[in-house]
Short mmCIF file of the C-alpha atoms (twelve columns), coordinates in Angstrom:
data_MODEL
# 
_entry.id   MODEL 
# 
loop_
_atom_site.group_PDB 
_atom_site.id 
_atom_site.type_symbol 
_atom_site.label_atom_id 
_atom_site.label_alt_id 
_atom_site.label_comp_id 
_atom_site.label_asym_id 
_atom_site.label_seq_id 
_atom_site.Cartn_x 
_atom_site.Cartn_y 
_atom_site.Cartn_z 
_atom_site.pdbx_PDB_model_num 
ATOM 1  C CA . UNK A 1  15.702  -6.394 11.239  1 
ATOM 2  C CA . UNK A 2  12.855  -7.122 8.407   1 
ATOM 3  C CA . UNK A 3  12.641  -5.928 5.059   1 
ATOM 4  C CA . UNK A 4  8.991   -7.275 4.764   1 
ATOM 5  C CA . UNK A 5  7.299   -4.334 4.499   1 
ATOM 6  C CA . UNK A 6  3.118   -3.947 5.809   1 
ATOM 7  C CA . UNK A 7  0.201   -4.358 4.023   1 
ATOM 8  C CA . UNK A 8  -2.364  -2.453 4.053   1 
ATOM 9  C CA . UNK A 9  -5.290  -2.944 6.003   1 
ATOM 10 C CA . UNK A 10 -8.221  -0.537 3.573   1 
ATOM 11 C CA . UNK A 11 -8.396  1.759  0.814   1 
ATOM 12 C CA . UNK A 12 -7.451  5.301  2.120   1 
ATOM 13 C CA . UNK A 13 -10.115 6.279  -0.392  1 
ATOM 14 C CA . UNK A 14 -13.378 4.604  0.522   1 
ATOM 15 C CA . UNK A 15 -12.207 2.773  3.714   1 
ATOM 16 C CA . UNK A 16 -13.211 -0.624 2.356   1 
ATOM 17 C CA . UNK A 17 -10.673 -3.420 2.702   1 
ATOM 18 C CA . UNK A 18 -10.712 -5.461 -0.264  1 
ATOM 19 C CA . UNK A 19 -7.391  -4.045 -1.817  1 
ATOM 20 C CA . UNK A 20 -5.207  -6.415 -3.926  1 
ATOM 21 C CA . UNK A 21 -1.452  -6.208 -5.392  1 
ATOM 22 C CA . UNK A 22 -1.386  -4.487 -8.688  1 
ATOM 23 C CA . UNK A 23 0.731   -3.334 -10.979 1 
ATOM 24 C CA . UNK A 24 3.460   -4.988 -13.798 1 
ATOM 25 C CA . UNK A 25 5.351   -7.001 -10.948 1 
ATOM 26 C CA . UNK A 26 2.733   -7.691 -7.942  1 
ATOM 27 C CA . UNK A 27 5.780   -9.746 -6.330  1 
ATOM 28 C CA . UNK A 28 8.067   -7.347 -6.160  1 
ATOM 29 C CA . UNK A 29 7.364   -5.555 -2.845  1 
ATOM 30 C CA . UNK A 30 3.620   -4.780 -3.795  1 
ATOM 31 C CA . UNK A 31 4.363   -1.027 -4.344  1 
ATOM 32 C CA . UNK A 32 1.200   -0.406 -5.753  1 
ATOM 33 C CA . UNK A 33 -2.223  -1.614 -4.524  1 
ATOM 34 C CA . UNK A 34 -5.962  -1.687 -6.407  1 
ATOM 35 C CA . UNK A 35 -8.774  -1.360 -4.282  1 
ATOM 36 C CA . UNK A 36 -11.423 -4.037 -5.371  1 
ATOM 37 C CA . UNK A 37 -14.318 -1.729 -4.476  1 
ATOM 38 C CA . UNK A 38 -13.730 2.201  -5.675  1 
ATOM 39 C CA . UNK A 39 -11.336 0.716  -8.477  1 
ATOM 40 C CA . UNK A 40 -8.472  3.500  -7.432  1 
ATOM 41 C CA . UNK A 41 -4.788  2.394  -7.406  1 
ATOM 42 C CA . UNK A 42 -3.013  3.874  -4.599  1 
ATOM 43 C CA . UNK A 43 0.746   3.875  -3.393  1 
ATOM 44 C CA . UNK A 44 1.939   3.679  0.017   1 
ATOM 45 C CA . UNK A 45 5.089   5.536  0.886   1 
ATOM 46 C CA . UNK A 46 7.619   5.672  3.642   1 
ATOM 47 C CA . UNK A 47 8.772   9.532  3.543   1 
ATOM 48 C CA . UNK A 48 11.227  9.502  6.483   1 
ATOM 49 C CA . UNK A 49 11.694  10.433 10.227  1 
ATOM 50 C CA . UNK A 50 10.626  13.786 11.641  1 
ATOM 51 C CA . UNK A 51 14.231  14.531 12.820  1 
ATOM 52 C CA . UNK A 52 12.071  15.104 16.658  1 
ATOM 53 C CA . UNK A 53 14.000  13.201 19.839  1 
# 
């Protein structure tokens, strides 16, 4: 099992794909990414399983 998580491929925003690490701590599991283009900041989130077999 891996705890690396994915990085993101674009901005969810504009669609572009020069996004970088950003926040305080950029090492620590890059929870927050800046896109390079639009300039927005965006999160991505695991929420859970459906619960569906």
């Amino acid at each position: 099992m891996t705890t690396a998580r994915a990085v993101p491929q674009y901005c969810p925003y504009c669609g572009e794909d020069q996004i970088r690490p950003w926040g305080d701590d950029p090492d620590k599991d890059h929870a927050q990414w800046k896109c390079e283009d639009c300039l927005r900041v965006f999160e991505v989130r695991y929420k859970g399983t459906t619960g569906h077999d």
